[in-house]
C-alpha positions as CSV (number, residue, x, y, z in Angstrom):
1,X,29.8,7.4,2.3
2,X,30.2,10.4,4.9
3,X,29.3,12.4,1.5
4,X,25.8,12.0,1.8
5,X,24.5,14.1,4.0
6,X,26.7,16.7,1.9
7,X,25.4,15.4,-1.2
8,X,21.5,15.7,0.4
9,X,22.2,19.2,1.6
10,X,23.7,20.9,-1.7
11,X,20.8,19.1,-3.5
12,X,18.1,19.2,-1.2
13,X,16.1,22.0,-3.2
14,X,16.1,20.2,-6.6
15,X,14.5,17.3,-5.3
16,X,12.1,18.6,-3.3
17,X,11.0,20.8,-6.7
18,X,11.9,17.1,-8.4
19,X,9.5,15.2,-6.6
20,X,6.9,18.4,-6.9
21,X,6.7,18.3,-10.3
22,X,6.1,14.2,-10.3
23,X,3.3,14.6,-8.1
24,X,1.5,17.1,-10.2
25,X,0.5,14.3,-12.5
26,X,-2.5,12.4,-11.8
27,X,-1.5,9.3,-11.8
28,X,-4.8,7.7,-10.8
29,X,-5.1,4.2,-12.4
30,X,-8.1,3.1,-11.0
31,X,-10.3,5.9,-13.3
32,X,-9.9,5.5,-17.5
33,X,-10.1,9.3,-17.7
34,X,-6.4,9.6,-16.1
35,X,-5.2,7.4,-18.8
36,X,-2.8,10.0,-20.1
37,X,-1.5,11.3,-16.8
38,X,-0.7,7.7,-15.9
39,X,1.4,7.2,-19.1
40,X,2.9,11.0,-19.0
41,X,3.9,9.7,-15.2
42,X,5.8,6.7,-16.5
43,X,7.4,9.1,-19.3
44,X,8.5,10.8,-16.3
45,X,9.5,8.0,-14.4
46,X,12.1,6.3,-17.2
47,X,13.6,10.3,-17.7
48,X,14.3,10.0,-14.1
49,X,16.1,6.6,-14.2
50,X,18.1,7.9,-16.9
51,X,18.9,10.9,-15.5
52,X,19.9,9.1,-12.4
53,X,22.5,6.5,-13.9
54,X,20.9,3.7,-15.2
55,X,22.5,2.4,-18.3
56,X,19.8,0.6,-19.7
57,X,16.1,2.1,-19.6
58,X,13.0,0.3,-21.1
59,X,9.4,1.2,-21.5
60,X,7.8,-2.4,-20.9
61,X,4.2,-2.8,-22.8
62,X,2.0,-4.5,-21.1
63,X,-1.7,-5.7,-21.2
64,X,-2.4,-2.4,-19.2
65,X,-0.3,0.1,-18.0
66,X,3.7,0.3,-18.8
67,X,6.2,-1.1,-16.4
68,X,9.3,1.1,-16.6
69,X,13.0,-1.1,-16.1
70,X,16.0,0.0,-15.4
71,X,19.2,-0.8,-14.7
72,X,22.9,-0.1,-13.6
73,X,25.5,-3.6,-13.8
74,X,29.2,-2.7,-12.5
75,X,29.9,-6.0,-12.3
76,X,28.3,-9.4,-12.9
77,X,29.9,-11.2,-10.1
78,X,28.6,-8.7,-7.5
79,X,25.0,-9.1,-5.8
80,X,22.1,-7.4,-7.5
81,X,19.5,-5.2,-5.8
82,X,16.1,-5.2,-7.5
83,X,14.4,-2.1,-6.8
84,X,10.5,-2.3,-6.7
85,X,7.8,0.7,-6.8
86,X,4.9,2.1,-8.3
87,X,4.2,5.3,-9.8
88,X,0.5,5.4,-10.0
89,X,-1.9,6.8,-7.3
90,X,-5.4,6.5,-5.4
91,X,-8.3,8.8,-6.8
92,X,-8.0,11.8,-4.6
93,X,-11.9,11.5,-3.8
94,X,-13.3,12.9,-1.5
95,X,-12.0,16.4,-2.8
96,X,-13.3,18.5,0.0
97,X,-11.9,17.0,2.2
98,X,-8.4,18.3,1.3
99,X,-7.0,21.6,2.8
100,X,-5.0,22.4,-0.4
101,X,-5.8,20.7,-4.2
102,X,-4.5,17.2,-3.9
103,X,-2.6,17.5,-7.1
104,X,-0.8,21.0,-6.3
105,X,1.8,20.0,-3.9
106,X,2.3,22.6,-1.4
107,X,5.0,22.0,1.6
108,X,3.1,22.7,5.5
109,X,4.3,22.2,9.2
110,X,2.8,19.9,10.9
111,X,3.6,19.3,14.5
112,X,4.9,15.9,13.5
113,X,6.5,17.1,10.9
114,X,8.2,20.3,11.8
115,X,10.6,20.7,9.3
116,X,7.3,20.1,6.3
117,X,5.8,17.9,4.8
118,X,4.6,17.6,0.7
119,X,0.7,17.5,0.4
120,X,-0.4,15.9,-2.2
121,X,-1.7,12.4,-3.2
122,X,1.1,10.1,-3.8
123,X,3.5,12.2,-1.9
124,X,3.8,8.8,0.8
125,X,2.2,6.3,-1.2
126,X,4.2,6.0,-3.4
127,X,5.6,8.4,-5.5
128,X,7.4,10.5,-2.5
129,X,9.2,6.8,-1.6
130,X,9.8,5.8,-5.0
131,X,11.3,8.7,-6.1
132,X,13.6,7.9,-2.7
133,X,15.5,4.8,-4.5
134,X,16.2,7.3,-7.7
135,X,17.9,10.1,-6.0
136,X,19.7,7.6,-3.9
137,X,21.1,5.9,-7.1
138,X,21.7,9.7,-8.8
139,X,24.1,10.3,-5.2
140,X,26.2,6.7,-5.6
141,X,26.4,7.2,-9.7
142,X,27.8,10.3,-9.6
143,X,30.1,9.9,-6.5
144,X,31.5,6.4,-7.9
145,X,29.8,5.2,-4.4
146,X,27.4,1.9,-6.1
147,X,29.3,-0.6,-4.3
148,X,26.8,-3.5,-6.3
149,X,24.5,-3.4,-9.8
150,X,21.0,-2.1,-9.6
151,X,17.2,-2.8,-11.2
152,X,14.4,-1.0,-11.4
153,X,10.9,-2.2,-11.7
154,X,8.3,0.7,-11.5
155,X,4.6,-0.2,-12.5
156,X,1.6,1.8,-13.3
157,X,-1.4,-0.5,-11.5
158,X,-0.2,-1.1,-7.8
159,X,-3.4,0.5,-6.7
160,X,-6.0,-1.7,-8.4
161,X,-4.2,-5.0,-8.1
162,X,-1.7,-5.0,-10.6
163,X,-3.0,-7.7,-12.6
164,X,0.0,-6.3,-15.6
165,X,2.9,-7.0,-13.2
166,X,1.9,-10.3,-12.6
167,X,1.7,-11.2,-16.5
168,X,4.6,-9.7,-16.9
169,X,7.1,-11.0,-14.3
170,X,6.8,-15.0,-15.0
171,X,7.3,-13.7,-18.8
172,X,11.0,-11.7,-17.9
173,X,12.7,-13.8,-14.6
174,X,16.6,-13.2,-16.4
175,X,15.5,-9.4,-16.5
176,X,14.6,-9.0,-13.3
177,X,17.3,-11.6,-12.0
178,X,18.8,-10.4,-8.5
179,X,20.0,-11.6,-4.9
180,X,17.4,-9.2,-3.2
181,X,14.0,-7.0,-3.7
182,X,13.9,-3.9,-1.8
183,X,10.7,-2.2,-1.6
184,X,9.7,1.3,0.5
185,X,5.9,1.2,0.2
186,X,5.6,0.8,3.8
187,X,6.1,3.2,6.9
188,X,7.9,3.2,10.2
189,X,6.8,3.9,14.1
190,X,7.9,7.3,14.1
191,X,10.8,9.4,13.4
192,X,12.9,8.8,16.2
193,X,11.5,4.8,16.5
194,X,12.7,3.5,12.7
195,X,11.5,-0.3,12.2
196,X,11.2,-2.4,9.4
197,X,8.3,-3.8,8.0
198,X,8.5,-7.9,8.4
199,X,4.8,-8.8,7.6
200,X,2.1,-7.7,5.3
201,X,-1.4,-8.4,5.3
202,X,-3.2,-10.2,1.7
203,X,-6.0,-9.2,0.4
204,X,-9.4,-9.9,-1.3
205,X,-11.6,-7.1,-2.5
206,X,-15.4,-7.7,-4.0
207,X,-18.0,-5.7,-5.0
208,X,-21.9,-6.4,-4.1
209,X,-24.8,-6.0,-5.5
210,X,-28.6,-6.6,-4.3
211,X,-31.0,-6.3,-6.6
212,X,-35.1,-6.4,-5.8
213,X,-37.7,-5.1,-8.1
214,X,-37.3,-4.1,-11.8
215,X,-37.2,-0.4,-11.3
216,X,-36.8,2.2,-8.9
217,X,-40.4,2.3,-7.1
218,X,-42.3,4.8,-5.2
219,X,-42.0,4.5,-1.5
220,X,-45.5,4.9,-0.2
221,X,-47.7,3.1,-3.2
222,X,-44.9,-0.4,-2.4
223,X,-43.1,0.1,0.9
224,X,-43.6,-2.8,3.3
225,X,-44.6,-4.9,-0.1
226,X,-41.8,-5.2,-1.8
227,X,-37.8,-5.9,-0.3
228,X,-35.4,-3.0,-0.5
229,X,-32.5,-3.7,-1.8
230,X,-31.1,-1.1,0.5
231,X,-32.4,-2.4,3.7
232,X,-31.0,-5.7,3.3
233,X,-27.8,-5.1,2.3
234,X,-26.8,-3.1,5.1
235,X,-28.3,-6.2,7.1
236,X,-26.2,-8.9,5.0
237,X,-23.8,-6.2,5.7
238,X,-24.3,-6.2,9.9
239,X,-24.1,-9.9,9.8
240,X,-20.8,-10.6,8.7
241,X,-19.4,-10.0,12.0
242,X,-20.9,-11.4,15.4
243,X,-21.0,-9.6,19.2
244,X,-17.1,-10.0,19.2
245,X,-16.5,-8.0,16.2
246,X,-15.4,-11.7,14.6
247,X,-16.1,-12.6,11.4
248,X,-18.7,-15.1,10.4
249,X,-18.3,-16.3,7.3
250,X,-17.8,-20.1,7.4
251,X,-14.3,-21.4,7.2
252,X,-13.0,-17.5,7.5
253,X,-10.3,-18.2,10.0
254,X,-9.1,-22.1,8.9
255,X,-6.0,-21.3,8.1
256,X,-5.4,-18.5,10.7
257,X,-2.4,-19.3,12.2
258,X,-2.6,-18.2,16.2
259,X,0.7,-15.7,17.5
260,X,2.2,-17.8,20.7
261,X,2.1,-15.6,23.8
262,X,6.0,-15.3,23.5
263,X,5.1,-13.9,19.8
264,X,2.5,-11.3,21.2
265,X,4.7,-10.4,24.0
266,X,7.5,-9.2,21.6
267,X,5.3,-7.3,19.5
268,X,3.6,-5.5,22.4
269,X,6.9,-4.2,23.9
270,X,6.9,-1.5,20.1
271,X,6.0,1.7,21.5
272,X,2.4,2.5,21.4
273,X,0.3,5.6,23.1
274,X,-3.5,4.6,22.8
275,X,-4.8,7.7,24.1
276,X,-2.8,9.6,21.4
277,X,-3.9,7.0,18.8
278,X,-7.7,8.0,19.7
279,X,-6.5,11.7,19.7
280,X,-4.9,11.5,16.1
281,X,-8.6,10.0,14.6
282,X,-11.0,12.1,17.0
283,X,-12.6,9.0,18.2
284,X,-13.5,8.0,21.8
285,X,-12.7,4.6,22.1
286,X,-11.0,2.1,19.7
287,X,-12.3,-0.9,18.1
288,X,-12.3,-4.3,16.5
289,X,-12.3,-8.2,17.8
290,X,-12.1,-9.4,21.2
291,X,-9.2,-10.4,22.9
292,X,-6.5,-8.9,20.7
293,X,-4.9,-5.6,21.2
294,X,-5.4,-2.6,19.0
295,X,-2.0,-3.5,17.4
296,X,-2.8,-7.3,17.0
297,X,-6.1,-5.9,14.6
298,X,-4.1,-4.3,12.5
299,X,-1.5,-6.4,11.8
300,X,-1.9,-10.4,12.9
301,X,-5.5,-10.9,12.6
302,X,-7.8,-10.6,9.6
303,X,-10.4,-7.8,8.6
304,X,-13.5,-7.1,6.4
305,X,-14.4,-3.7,5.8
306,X,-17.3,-2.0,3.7
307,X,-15.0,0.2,1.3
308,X,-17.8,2.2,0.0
309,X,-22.2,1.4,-0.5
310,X,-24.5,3.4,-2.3
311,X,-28.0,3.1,-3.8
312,X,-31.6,4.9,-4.4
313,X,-31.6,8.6,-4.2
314,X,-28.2,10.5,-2.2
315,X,-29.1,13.9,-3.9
316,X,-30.0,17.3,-2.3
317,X,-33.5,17.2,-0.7
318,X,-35.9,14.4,-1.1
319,X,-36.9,11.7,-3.6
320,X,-38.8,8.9,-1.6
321,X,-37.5,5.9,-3.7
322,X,-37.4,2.3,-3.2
323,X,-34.0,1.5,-5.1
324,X,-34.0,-1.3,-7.4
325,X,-30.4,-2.1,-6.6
326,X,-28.0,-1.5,-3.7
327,X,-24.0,-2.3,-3.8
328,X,-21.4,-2.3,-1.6
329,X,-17.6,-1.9,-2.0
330,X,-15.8,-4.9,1.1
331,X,-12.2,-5.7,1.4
332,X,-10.5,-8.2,3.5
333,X,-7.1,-7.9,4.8
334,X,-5.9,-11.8,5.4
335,X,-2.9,-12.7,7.3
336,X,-0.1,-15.4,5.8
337,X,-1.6,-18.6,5.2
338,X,-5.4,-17.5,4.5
339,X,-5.5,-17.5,0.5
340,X,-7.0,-14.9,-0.7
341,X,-8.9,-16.8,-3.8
342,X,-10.1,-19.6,-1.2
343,X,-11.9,-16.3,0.9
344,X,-13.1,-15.1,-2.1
345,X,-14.6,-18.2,-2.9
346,X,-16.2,-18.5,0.8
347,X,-17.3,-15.0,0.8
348,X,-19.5,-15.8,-2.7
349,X,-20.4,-18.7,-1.3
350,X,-21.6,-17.2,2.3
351,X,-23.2,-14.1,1.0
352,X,-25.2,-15.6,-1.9
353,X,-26.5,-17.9,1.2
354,X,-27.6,-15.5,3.7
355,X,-29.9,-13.3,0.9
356,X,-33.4,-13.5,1.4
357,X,-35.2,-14.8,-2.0
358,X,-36.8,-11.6,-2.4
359,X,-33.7,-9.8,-4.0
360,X,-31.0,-11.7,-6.5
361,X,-27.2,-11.3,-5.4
362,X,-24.2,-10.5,-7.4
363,X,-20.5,-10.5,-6.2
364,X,-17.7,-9.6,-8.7
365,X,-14.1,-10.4,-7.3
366,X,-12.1,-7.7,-8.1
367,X,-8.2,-8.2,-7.2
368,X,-6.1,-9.5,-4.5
369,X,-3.0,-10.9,-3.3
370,X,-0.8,-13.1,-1.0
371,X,0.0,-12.5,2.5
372,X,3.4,-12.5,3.0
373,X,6.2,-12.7,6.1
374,X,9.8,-12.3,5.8
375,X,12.5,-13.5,8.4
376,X,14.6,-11.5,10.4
377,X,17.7,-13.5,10.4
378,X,18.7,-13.0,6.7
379,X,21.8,-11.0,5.4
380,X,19.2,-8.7,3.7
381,X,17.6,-8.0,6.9
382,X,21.2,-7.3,8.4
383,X,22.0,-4.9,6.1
384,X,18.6,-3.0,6.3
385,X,19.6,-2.8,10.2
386,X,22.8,-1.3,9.8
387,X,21.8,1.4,7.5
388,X,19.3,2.6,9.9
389,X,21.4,2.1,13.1
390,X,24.0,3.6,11.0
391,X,22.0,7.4,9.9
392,X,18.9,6.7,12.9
393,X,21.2,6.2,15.7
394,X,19.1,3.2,16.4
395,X,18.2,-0.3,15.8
396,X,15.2,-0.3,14.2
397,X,12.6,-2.9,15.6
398,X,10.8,-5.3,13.4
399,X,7.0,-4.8,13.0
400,X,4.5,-6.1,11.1
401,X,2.0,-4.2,9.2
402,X,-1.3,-4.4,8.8
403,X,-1.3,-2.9,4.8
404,X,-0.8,-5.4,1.4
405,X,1.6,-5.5,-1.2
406,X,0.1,-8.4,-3.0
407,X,3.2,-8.6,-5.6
408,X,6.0,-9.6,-2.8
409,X,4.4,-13.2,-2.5
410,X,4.4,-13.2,-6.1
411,X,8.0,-12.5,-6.4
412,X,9.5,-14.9,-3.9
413,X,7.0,-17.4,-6.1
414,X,8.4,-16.4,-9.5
415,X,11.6,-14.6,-9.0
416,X,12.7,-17.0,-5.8
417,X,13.8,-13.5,-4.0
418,X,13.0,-12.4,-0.4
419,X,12.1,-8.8,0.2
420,X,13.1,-6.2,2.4
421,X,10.9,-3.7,3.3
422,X,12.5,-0.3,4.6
423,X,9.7,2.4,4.5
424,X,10.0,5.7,5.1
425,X,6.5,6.8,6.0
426,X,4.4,7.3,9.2
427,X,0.9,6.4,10.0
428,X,0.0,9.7,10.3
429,X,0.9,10.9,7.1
430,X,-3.2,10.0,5.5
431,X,-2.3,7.6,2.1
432,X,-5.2,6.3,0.9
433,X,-7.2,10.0,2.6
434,X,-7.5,13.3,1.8
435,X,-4.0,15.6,3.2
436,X,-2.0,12.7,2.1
437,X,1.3,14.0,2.9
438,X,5.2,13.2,3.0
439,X,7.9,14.7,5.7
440,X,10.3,16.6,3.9
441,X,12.7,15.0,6.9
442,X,11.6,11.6,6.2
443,X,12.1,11.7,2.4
444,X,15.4,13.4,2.4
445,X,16.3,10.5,5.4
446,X,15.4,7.5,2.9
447,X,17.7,9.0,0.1
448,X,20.4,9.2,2.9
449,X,19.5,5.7,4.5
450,X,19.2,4.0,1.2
451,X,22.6,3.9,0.2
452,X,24.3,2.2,3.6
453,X,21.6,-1.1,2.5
454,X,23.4,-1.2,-0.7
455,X,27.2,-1.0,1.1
456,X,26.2,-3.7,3.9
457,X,24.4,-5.9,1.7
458,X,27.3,-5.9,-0.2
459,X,29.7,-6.4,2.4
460,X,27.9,-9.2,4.2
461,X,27.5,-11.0,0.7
């Protein structure tokens, strides 16, 4: 395996320019008018498993968007990595906002990243980490270094729930057969602190909507007659958390299960600067709910979050307008045990109750997903260890995070797999915002790191 770095080195141009071209496709899956950019990207996707070794690529239909399989078997009677990842993307919204065209990669310095980093959205999350796992595979194909056989499951709809990989897992469990699931769609402390992801926040994401009179009115001839829709949504809104910054929706925190002291003392010993935290946003002072630490929030206790709200007039100069309607975009992050369809039932339930009878409320779940938690003391985890100790230098320290991957609960439920989680990214690094960016250093480190999981995995097997 001391080929690697070689391998990485006499290579390292084509995948940069590899990845490059990948992330000039628009892959956003969450707006119709992408459509053929999301199904050019999976075109792309199964050339690149091919090209990379798999024997056997497929082009799975689904109800929505393709899931793309592949796979390499050596030898039956060795252990079988399941590789999972997602080639579509976020919308790249709010344009402006980005120092160079989201979907014309460009490589800048940062001073975290001094070697470069890819901007462009999806260069983290998660084409840039994907695309990790195929390069990996093209280095132990072509060197006769796959110590163990290899499947790939890449899906098109990660980013708005993927409601297609869950019809089409229970429907192909001999397919996707294996001993393990790896996954990088998650990120580390920092570059010199790896760690590996052991918890993942569920989800439940709504949209609201508050409706009063029949039409757009005019402000002066019915304000202070009539309810605006706009005006009481942002106070539904306000109450749904208290003084404390907890949340007070009725049976919110049931099945909340408390950290021991012992639990919250481990976690707190990660290394964590708060005054460069504030520095990286540009914000004064943190916050969130009393009593837990800034790294408790995002990663052991549950959230709700206005996504996005809108109504009446937003354009340049002045229309006074009553709006007929007002929504609002929420998500809540849940922790294991909360189920995200139970919340989604209580938050209904709570928000149809609070509204005043002079507007009608609607709330239309959208998607959501599992928590999820996986131990530490497996041979997966082992292995994931080792192959950082083993090209970091270090042991990387477990972490939870505070982000969702709704489909791991579904695979332990369907495919009876644990995951391991080795990502690649930093917090820093804006997915989901504008500058989403990658470190070159980073991505050419997962290609390298990759390959030791599937030698010790092996071994320990």
């Amino acid at each position: 395996m001391n080929t690697i770095k070689t391998y990485i080195r006499e290579h390292k141009q084509r995948f940069l320019d590899e990845l490059i071209e990948l992330l000039k496709i628009p892959s956003v899956s969450a707006d119709k008018a992408f459509k053929k950019e999301v199904l050019l990207t999976a075109d792309f996707v199964l050339e690149s498993l091919k090209k990379a070794g798999c024997d056997k690529v497929e082009m799975c239909e689904t109800p929505g968007y393709p899931i793309i399989y592949g796979e390499k078997i050596i030898d039956k009677n060795l252990p079988t990595i399941l590789v999972y990842g997602h080639y579509d993307v976020q919308p790249a919204d709010p344009i402006e906002l980005w120092t160079s065209p989201p979907f014309e990669p460009i490589i800048k310095k940062t001073d975290i990243h001094p070697e470069g980093a890819i901007f462009a959205r999806g260069s983290c999350d998660d084409k840039g980490q994907m695309y990790m796992h195929l390069k990996a595979l093209e280095y132990m194909t072509s060197t006769g270094n796959l110590p163990c056989n290899v499947k790939f499951m890449i899906e098109g709809e990660e980013e708005v729930g993927s409601e297609s990989l869950a019809w089409f897992v229970p429907r192909n469990k001999e397919k996707l057969a294996n001993d393990v699931i790896l996954i990088s769609d998650t990120g580390m402390i920092a570059n010199d602190i790896p760690s590996i992801t052991t918890g993942l926040r569920g989800l439940s994401y709504v949209e609201v909507e508050v409706t009063g009179p029949n039409r757009d009115l005019h402000s002066g001839l019915y304000g202070g007659t009539v309810a605006n829709p706009i005006n009481i949504l942002s106070k539904m809104i306000a109450s749904l958390h208290d003084e404390n910054n907890h949340i007070t929706i009725p049976g919110f925190y049931d099945a909340v299960q408390e950290l021991s002291k012992e639990e919250r003392a481990e976690m707190a010993k990660a290394p964590f600067n708060l005054e460069n935290y504030k520095k990286a946003l540009d914000i004064d002072a943190e916050a969130g709910e009393k009593g837990y630490s800034t790294n408790e929030r995002n990663s052991i206790r549950p959230t709700l979050d206005v996504n996005g709200i809108w109504g009446g007039y937003i354009g340049e100069g002045a229309k006074t307008v009553i709006a007929s309607t007002a929504y609002a975009k929420i998500s809540m992050r849940l922790v294991p045990h909360q189920d995200w369809r139970e919340i989604t039932e209580l938050f209904k339930t709570h928000f149809e109750n609070i509204a005043p009878k002079s507007v009608k409320v609607k709330v239309t779940p959208h998607h959501g997903g599992q928590g999820y938690v996986t131990p530490i003391d497996t041979i997966a985890y082992q292995a994931a260890s080792k192959a950082y100790e083993t090209t970091f230098g270090k042991t990387p320290i477990p972490q939870r995070s505070g982000g969702s991957i709704p489909i791991v609960a579904l695979f332990e439920q369907e495919l009876k797999s644990k995951t391991i989680l080795m990502g690649f990214g930093l917090n820093s690094d804006a997915i989901h915002s504008p500058n989403e960016h990658f470190g070159v250093w980073n991505y050419l480190k997962g290609i390298e790191t990759i390959p030791y999981f599937y030698k010790y995995f092996t071994e320990l097997n």
